[in-house]
N, C-alpha and C positions, 0 to 999 in steps of 0.2 A: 676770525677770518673765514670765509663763505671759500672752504677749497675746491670742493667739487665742485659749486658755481663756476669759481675762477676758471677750472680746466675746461671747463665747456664754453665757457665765451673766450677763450683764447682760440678754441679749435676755429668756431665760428669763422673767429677773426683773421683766420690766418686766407688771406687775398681777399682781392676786393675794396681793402681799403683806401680811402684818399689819403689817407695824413699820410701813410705808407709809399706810396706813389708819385705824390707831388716832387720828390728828390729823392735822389737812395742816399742811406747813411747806412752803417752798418751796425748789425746789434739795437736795433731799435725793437724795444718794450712794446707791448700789445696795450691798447688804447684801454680795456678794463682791467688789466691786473694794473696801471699806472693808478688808473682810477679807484680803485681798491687800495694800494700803497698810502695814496692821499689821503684819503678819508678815516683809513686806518689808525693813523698817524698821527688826526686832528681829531675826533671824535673819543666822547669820554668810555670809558674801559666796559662800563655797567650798561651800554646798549642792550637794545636786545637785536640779535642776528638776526628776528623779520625786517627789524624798524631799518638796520645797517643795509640788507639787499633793497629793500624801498629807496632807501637813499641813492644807494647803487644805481637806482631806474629802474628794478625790476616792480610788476603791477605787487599793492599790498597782498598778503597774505590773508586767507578765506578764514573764519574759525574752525575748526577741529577740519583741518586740511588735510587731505588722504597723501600720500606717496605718489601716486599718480596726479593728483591736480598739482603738486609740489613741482613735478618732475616738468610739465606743459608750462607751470608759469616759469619755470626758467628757460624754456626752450623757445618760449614765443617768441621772447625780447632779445636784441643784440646789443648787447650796451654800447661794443663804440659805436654804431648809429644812433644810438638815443642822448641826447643832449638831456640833462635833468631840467624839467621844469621850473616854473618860478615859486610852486609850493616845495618841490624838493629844493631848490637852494634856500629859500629861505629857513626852512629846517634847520639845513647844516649850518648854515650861519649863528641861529640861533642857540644850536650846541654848541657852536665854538668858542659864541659869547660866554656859558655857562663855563666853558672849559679852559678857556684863554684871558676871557676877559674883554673881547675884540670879537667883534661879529666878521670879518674878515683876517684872520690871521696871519702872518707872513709867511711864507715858504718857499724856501730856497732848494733848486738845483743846482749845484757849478758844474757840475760834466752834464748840462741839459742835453749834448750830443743831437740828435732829432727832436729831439722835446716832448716826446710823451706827458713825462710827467706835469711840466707846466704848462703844456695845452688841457690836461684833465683838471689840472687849477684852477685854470681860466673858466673853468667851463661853470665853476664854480662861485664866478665871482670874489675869489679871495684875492690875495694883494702877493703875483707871484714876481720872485727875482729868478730868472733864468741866465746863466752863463756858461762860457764855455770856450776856452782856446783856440779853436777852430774857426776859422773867419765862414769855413761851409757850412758848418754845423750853424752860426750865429744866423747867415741867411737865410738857409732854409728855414727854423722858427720865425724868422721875419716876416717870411713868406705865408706859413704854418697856423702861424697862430696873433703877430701881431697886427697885419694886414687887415687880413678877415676881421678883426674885433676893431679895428678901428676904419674902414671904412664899408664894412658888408657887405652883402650881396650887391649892392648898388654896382659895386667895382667891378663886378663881372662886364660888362657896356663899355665900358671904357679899355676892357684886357682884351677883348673882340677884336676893337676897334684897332686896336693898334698893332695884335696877331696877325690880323688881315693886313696889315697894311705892309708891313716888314713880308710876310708871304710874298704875297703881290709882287712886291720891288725884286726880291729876291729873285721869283720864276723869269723877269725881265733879264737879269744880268747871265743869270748860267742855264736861262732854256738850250741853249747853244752848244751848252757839253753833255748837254743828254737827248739826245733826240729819239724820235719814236716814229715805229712807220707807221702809214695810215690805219685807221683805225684801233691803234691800240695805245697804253699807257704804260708807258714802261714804269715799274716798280722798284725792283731790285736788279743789283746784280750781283753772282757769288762769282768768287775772286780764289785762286788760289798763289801761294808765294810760289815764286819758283828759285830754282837752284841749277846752275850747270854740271852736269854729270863728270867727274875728275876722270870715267872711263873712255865713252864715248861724245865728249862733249854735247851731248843732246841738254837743251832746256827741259827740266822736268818741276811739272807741276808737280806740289805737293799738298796732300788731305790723304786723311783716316781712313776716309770715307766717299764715295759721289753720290750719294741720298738729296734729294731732291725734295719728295712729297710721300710720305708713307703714314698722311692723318689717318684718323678712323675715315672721313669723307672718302676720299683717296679708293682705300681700301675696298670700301661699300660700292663704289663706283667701277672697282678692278680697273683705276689708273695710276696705280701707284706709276711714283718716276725717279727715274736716277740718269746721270751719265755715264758713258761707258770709256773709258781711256783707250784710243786708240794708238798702238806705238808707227811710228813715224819715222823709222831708222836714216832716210835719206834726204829728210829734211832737218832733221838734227831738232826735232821736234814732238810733242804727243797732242793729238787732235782728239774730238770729241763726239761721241753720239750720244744721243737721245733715246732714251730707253721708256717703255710707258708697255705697264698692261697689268695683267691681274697678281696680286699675292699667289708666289712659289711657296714651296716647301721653305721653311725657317724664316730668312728675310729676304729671300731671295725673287725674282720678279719672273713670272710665264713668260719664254720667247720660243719662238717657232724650234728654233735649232738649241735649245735647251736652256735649262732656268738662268739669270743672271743674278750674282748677288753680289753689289757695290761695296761691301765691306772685303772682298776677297781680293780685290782690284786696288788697295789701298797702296800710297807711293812714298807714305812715311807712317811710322808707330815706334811708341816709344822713342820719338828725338831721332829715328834711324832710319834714312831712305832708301829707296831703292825705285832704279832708273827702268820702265817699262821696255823702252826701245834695247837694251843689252843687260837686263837683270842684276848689275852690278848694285852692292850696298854700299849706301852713302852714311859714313858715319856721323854718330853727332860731332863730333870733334871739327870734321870737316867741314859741317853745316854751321858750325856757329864759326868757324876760322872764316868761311865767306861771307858769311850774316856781315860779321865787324868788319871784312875789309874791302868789300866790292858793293855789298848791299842785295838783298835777296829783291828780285824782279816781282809782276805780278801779271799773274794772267786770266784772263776772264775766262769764264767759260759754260756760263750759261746766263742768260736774259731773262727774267722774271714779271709778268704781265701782266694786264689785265684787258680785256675788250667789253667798255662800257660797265656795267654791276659784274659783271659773270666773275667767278672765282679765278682763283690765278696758274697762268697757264705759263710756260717754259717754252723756249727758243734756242738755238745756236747763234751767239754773237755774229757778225754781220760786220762787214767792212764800214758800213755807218755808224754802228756801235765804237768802233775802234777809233775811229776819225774824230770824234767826238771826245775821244781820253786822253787822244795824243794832242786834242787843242786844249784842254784840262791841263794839260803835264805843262802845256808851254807855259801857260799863263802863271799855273801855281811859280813856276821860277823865274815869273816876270815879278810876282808879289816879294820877293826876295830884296829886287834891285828899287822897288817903288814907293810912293807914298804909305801902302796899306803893310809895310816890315814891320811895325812897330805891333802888329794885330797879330805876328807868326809868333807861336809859343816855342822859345828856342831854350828857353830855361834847362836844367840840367836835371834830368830824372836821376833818383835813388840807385844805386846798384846793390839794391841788399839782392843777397843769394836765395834768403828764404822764401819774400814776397815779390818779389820785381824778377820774374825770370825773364821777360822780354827785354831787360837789359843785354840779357849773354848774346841775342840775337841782333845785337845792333843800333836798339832802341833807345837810345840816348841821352836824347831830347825829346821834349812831349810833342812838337812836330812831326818827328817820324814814327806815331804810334796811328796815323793818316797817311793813306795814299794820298801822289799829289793833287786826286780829284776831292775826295772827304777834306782835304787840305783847305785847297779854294773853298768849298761848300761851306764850312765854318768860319773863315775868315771875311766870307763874304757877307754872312749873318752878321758878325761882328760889327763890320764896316757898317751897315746900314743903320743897324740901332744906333753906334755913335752918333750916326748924320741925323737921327730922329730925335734925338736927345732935346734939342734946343725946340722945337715942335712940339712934342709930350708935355715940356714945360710950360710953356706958353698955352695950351688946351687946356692944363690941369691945375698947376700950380707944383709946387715943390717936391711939397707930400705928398702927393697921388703921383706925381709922376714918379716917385722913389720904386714903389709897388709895382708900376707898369715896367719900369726897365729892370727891375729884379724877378718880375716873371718871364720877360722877353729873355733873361740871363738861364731862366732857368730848364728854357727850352733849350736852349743849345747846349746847356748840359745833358738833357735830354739825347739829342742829337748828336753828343760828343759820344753816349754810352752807349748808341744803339748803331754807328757809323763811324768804326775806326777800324785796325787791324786786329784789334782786341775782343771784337765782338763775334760774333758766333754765328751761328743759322740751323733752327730747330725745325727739323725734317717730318718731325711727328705734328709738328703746329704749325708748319709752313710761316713760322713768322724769326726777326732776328730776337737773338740773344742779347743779354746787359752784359759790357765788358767786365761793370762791377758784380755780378753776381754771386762771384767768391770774392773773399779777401785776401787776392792776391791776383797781379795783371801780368798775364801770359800771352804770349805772340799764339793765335789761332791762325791752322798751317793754312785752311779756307775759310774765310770771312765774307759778308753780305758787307754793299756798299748801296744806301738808298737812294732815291731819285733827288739830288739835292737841289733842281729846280721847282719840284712841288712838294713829291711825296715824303722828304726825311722833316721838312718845315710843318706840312700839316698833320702827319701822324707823330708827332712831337710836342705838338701845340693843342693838338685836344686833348691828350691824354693831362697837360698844366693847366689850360684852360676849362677843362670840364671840373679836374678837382677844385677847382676854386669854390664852386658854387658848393659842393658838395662837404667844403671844410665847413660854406659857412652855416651850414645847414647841421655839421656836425657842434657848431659853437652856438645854435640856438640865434644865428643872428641871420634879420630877413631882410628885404630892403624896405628902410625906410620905418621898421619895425625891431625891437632886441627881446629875447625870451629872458634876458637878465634885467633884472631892475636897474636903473638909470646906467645900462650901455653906450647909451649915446653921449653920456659924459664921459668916457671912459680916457683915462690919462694915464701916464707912464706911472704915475703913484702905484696904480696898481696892475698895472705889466710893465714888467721893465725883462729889457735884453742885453744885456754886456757879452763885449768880447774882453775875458778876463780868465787867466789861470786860475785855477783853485785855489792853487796855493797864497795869491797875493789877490784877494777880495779887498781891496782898498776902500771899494766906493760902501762898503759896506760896514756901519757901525757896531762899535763890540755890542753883543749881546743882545741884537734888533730882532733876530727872527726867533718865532715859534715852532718851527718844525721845517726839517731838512728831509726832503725824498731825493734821496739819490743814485745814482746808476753808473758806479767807478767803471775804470777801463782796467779787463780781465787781461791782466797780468800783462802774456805774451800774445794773446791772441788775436788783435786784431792792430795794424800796424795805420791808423787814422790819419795821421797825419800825409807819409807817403802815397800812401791811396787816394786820398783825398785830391792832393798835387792835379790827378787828372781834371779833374774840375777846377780846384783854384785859379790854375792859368789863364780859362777861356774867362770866368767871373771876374779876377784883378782888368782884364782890358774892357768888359762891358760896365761893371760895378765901380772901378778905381777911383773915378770922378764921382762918384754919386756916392759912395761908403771911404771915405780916403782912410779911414783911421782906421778900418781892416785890411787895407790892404795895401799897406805901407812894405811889407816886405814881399823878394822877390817869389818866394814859395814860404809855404806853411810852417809855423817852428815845428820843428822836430826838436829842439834841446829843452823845452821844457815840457814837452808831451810826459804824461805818468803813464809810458809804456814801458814792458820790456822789451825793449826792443833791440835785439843780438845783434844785428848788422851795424849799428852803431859801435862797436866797441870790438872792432874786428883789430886784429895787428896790433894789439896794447900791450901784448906781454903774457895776459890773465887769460884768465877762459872769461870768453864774452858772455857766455850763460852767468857767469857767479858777477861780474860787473854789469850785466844787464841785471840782474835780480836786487843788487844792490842799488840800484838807482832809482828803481819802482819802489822800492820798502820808501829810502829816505823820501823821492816824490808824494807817495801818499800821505808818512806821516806827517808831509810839510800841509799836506791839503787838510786832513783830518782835524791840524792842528786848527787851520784857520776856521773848520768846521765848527770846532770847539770854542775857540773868540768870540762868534757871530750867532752862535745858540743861546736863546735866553736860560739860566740855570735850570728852571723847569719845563725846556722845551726839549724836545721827544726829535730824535734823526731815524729814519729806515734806510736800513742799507741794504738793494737788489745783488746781489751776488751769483752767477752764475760760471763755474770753472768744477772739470775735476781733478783738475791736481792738486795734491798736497800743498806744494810748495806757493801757489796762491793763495789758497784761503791761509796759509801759516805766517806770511806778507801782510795781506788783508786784514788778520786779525791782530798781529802785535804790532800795527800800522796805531787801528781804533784805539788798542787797551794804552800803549803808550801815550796818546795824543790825550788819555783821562776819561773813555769813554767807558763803560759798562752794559754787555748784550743784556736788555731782561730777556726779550721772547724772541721765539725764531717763528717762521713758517716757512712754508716747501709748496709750491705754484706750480705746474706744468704748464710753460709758456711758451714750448716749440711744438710744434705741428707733429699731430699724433700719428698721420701719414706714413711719417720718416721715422719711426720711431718701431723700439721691441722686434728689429728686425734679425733673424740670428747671425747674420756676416757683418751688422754693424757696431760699433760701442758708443752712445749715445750719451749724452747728459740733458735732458729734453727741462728739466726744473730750475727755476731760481728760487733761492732761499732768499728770503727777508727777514734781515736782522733789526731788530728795536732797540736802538739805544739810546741810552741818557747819560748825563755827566755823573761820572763814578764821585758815591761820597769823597770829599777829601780826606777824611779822617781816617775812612780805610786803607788796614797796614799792608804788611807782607802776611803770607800765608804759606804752609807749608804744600808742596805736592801731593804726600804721601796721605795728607790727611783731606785732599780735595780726589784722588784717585775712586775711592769706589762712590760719594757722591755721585760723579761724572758715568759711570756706566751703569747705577741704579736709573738716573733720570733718564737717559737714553733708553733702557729698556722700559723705559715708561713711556715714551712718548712714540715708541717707535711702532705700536699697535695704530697709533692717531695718524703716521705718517699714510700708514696701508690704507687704513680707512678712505683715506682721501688721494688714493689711488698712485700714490709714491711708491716704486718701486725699481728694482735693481740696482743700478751704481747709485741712481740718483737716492735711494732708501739712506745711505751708507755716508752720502753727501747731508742730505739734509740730517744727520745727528750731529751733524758740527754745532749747528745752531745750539741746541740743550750744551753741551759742553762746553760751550762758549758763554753758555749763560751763568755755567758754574767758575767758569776758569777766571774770568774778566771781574771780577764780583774786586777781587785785591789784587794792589801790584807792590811790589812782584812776588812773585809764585818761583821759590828755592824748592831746590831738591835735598836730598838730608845731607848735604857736602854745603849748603847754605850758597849753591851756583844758581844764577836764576834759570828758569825754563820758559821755553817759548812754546806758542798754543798747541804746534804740531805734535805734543805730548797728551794732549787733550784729547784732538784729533783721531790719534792713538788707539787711545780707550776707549771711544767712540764704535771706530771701527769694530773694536773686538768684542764691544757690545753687542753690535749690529748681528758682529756673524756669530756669537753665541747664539743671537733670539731665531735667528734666521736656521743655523743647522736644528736647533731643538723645533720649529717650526714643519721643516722637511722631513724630518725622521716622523714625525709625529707622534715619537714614543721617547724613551731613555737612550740617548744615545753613544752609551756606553759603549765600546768596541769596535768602533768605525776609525779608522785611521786617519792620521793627519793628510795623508797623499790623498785618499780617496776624500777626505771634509773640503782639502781647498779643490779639489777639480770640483764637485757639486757649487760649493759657493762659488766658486769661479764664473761657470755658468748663469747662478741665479742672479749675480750681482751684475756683469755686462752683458749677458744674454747674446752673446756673440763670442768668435772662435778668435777672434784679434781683440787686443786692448793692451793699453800702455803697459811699458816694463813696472815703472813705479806703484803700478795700481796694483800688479801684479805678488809684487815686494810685500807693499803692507800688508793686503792679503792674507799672504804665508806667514807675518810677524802675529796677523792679531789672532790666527789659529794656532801658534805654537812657536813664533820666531825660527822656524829653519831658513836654512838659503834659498832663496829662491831659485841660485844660479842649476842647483842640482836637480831642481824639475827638468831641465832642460840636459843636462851632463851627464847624472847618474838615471834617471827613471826615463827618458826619454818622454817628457809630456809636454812639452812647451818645444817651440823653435823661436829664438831668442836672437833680433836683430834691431840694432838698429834705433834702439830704445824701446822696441814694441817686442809683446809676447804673442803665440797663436798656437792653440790647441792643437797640437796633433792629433791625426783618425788612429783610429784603430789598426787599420793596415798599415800605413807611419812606421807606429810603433813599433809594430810587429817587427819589421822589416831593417830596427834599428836594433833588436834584438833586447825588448824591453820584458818579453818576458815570451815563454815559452809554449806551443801548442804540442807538445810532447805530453802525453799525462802522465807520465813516471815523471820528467822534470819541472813540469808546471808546479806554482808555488802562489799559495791564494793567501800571503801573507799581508799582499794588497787588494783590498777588493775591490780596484777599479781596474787592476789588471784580469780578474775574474769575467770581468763586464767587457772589458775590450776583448779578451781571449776569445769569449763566445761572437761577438760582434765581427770580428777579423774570419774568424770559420764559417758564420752566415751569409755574410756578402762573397766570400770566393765560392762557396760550394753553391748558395742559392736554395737549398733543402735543410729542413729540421735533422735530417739523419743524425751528419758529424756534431751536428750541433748537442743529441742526443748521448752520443755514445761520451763528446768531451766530458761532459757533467755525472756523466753515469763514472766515470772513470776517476774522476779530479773529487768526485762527491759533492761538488757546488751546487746541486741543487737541495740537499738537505743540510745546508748550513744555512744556518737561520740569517745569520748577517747579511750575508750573499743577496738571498731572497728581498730583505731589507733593504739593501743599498742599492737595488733592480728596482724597486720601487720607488725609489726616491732620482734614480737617474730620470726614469717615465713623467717625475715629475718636476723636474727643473730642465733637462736640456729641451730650448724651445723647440712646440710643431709649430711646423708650418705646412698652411692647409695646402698648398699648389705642391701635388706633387714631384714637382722639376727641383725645386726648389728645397724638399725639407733634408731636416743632416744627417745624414748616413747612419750614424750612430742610435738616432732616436728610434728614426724607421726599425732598423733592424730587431734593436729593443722590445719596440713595440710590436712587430711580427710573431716574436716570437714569442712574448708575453700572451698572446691571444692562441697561440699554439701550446700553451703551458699542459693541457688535459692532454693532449696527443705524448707530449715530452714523457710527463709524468704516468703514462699507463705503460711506458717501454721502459721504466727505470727499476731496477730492483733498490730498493733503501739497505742504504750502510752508513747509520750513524758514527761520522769520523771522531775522531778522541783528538783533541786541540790539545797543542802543546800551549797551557797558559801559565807556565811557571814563571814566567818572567813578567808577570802584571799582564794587563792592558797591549793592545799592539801598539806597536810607536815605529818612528822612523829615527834610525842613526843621521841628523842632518845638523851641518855646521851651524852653529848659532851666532857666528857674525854674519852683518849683513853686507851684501855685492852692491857698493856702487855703480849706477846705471855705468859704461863705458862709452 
């Protein structure tokens, strides 16, 4: 597997793409590591890695190829824009023939989710089954990947046609609720909720922030813009000004009578208001007791423009502005009492606490997640395409019109993410926010609401309509033209889409497919189905008549989703974590099983994994081994955006691991633990150089040696321990880790690292593995187990290194510490039994004093600079706690560190030497720490 390829066309890939765009799903794979899975998957083992990136799309390999022309042919090509040729398909065909016996092989995904993988199929001309429980999930590959390959680019003409036309009718009905004065276009407008003050009864808008326009344009222009809250005491009200001019000092804006900065003027944070006109704070308590019983109001308060092409300029709403919402508001609760009720989404939203926080504020129903103007504005898209329905038909015929009213669907999803209360307004881009951008739907305290007689239809509709052309261009198909050999024949034989559970693959017979790529749902992490909901609703009223067999129920199942998903399992008795965890285990093994039905005996499954908790891949893996699978091989991807990533305040897992598996001989028995144990962390330290190599590092280093342990563990079931009880993977897991951070402390030290204490090995690995000052308790836990099994809870109780909430662990500084009385700057009572309190001692005396002086005399005193450890483990701090080049930004600790380090000739010319005499009669340093482990609380 080509990894450093891989990591460089992921980066590529991260924006800009159509298949990405055309709908959001969440957790959607990158168009070449899907592509890679595939081929991986189906092509025989004896490749050669040129012949395998040719396949891939990249141009052939030169003879005796330099490192540099190496490095240019990967850089020129982007593989998901490059559709493989009909010399590369036929290729791969040809191997698969060799390798299958079928020049088209089958390949199944059931959690196809967005469909990466069997759109990289497709592209292939192989014979793909894609499914997937998700009635949104099943559309958009409809949209994605079946559309485009069965009717091409030609369909673009006909999605125009009828874009325009649904537009059109549209700016007819609600030009009337938006109105614009002469010469200008109105765009947007930002919206804040309001709330009445429990003090002084004043209405008080609420936002973070009044940020307007602070792009780089903006800036270069010295127009940055914001509003300015004016309190209003006697009209029980707060009004608004218009702020514009050059960048202040911080974020703050140039005004005659002194800087203004929009962030200092904020009327809620953190859930907690406060009222301008009488400075009284509005609790959350309070806010959400009126949310649920009155309903939070909304108030405009600024206009958003444009005159003619010119950029976009800002206003003060306008008694025509207002007149124009208040006829919006009647109508929307005309639509209540009228023909078009049946179009209002009143279904009943989730109340999980985790993902659905816009419930606690009122939000119910997917109705009220729209003011009553967004309200209209989508109902009334709705309304029109049903009337266009019988029209579409009769122009096109069945089939085509299936594709035109499921891209007309897929704009006002479009429109539903970019114009609710959920959606956002990005100040540095001047453009709106996707409500779904995290996986999780939160009331935003000010929200943007588009022009919904032109501007939310058209900048919705190009963004579905232009990816059209560009998926088909990513499938190789033209109009009237296919880059696949006989495309134009192309039948559901060989793409097919169900809406089907994993677990109950019916339509599919035992033992039919060749190979399985697929892409499970990560544990707890992403709640699909409730999320989803927000689109479901508007889709079941535009789709329902046109797909009835999706959308037969009134919202998405949640009961057979393979999440964990904790809010389900609230008030049962149990802890909804240990019955949520249990119903993911039983759901996968029920899917894995069926994986294992529908796999020919010597066909080959990859399973994308991407999680760093323990407790999922421990799920994941006795899910496969159970269900009779066996990992042979792993690998380790970088598939998230390198951007966001190695940053020191965050803890990241940027890799998917893919696991290779085949159906475990039957005949293999049980196997002992004891006797599979150092196997498991020989291979790991084997493979863990190959991980680096290809550019795997910290948590994710630690993550991807599950795979090699996996390949040992799963080999026999079941695997007893010497009490003949069986053990599950997370034993593997285990040794893995302690592999990991053997290779990793012997790597750091870069010599014998004999006499380094446990306190002082897990703080360095700490750092080297999440490269940040916050990271999970449990991550934390194993940690501490695979350097020596102490408590962890004692880093945080007895040493003072950790602050320990909440399930998450975070580094303490050096002054922290100090300050918690972890160890002493006395040097008669200083004690360098630890020498990371050596490192913090010095650290805590150079940041207060700011001179090498005290810094001089501590070590002349304490003798730490002529212990060799000390010097040692100063070295290795320099090189695992990360820089960071901005200096606003890097961590205190390092800096100083490193200050002082390059100060070392001035230190050492002011020190007299006194080689101290170490008490080592009791061995090696160690730490007195409990050896049971602290369940997270």
């Amino acid at each position: 597997m080509p990894v450093k390829l891989l990591n460089e066309q992921v980066y590529y890939e991260n924006g800009g793409n159509p298949f990405k765009g055309l709908h959001r799903w969440y957790s959607r794979k990158p168009l070449s590591f899907s592509r890679a899975s595939v081929l991986g998957s189906l092509l025989p083992a004896d490749i050669s890695m040129e012949e395998f990136e040719y396949l891939l799309g990249l141009d052939m390999a030169r003879a005796n190829e330099s490192e540099t022309e190496k490095s240019n042919r990967h850089q020129r090509t982007r593989l998901y824009k490059t559709p493989p040729d009909p010399e590369r398909v036929k290729r791969v065909q040809e191997l698969c023939e060799q390798m299958w016996g079928d020049k088209t092989p089958a390949v199944l995904d059931a959690f196809a989710g967005g469909g990466s993988i069997p759109f990289e199929a497709a592209r292939y001309g192989l014979r793909v089954f894609a499914s997937d429980l998700n009635p949104v999930a099943v559309v958009t590959m409809k949209a994605a990947i079946e559309f485009p390959l069965k009717f091409g680019a030609a369909l673009q003409e006909d999605i125009d046609k009828w874009v325009k036309w649904v537009g059109d009718e549209a700016e007819k009905r609600l030009k009337d609720f938006f109105p614009s004065q002469d010469g200008e276009k109105v765009q947007n407008y930002l919206w804040a909720h309001t709330v009445v003050c429990p003090s002084c009864q004043s209405v008080v808008p609420l936002s973070p922030n009044w940020w307007l326009d602070r792009s780089p344009s903006a800036i270069k222009k010295g127009e940055i813009c914001a509003v300015k809250p004016i309190p209003n005491l006697a009209e029980k009200r707060v009004d608004f000004e218009l702020i514009k001019g050059k960048k202040g000092k911080g974020n703050s804006i140039q005004m005659p009578d002194g800087d203004y900065d929009p962030d200092d003027f904020s009327t809620v944070s953190r859930s907690v208001g406060k009222c301008p006109n009488c400075q009284n704070v509005i609790e959350q308590e309070y806010l959400i007791n009126y949310a649920q019983t009155k309903g939070f109001e909304h108030q405009i308060y600024v206009v958003a423009y444009k005159k003619n092409k010119s950029s976009l300029e800002f206003r003060m709403p306008n008694e025509m502005d207002a007149l124009g919402y208040e006829k919006a508001t009647q109508k929307s609760q005309d639509l209540y009492d009228g023909s078009s009720y049946h179009l209002i989404p009143q279904e009943p939203c989730s109340d999980n606490p985790q993902y659905m926080m816009a419930y606690r504020y009122g939000l119910t129903t997917w109705d009220k997640y729209f003011n009553p103007r967004q309200l209209l504005t989508l109902v009334t898209y709705a309304e029109i395409i049903n009337e266009a329905k019988e029209k579409i038909r009769k122009d096109l015929g069945e089939e085509k019109s299936q594709a035109i009213l499921t891209y007309l669907s897929l704009i006002i999803d479009r429109c539903v993410d970019h114009n609710s209360r959920v959606s956002g307004w990005h100040s540095t881009r001047t453009m709106l926010d996707r409500a779904s951008k995290t996986h999780a739907l939160n009331l935003i305290w000010n929200y943007p609401e588009l022009n919904g007689a032109s501007r939310a239809w058209i900048y919705c509709a190009n963004a579905v309509s232009e990816d059209y052309t560009k998926l088909c261009e990513l499938l190789g198909t033209k109009i009237n033209s296919s880059s696949f050999q006989e495309l134009e024949n192309h039948t559901e034989k060989t793409f097919q889409i169900d809406s089907a559970s994993a677990d109950s693959l019916f339509h599919l017979e035992d033992t039919s497919i060749d190979a399985i790529v697929t892409d499970p749902p990560y544990y707890d992490t992403i709640p699909y189905a409730e999320l989803s909901d927000f689109f479901y609703v508007w889709q079941r009223r535009v789709l329902g008549d046109v797909f009835p067999d999706l959308f037969l129920q009134e919202l998405t199942d949640k009961d057979r989703e393979a999440v964990a998903n904790l809010g389900r399992f609230r008030d049962m008795g149990v802890s909804p974590k240990e019955l949520a965890y249990q119903d993911y285990e039983a759901k996968m093994q029920s899917a894995f099983g069926e994986y294992y039905r529908v796999l020919k005996d010597n066909g080959v499954m990859t399973v994308q994994f991407n999680h760093k908790d323990s407790g999922a891949w421990d799920v994941l893996a006795q899910s496969l081994i159970t269900a009779g699978f066996e990992i042979t091989a792993s690998w380790a991807v970088s598939t998230e955006n390198p951007q966001n990533l190695h940053q020191a305040q965050k803890n990241s897992v940027s890799s998917t691991v893919l696991l290779i598996c085949r159906k475990r001989d039957p005949n293999a028995g049980q196997a002992w633990w004891d006797d599979l144990r150092p196997e498991v962390a020989n291979l790991v330290e084997q493979r863990a150089p190959d991980f680096e190599a290809n550019e795997i590092q910290g948590i994710d280093l630690y993550l991807s040696a599950f795979g090699p342990a996996l390949n040992v563990f799963s080999r026999n079931y079941p695997i007893l321990d010497s009490t003949g009880v069986e053990v599950r993977p997370e034993v593997a897991f285990a040794e893995a880790r302690k592999a990991v951070a053997n290779y990793r402390f012997r790597k750091l030290a870069q010599t014998d690292t004999a006499g380094f204490d446990p306190l002082t090995q897990w703080y360095f690995l700490a750092w080297d593995a999440f490269q940040a000052r916050e990271f999970p308790f449990d991550d934390a836990r194993q940690l501490a187990l695979a350097i020596g099994g102490f408590n962890v809870a004692d880093l945080g109780k007895t040493y003072k290194l950790l602050d320990i909430k909440s399930g998450t662990c975070k580094l303490l500084s050096p002054d922290q510490r100090y300050k918690k009385h972890a160890f002493s700057l006395v040097d008669n009572e200083f004690s360098a039994r630890y020498l990371i309190d050596g490192l913090h001692a010095i650290t805590a005396i150079y940041l207060e004093e700011q001179t090498i002086e005290p810094v001089r005399r501590f070590i002349k005193a304490t003798g730490l600079l002529s212990n060799e450890m000390f010097m040692r483990a100063w070295e290795v701090a320099l090189r695992v706690i990360p820089h960071i080049s901005d200096p606003r930004k890097r961590i205190p600790e390092e800096k100083a560190l490193a200050d002082l380090w390059l100060a070392m000739d001035e230190i050492k010319a002011k020190v007299s030497y006194v080689q101290p005499e170490l008490d080592l009669s009791g061995g090696q340093m160690g730490l007195d720490f409990d050896t049971t482990e602290l369940e997270e609380e």
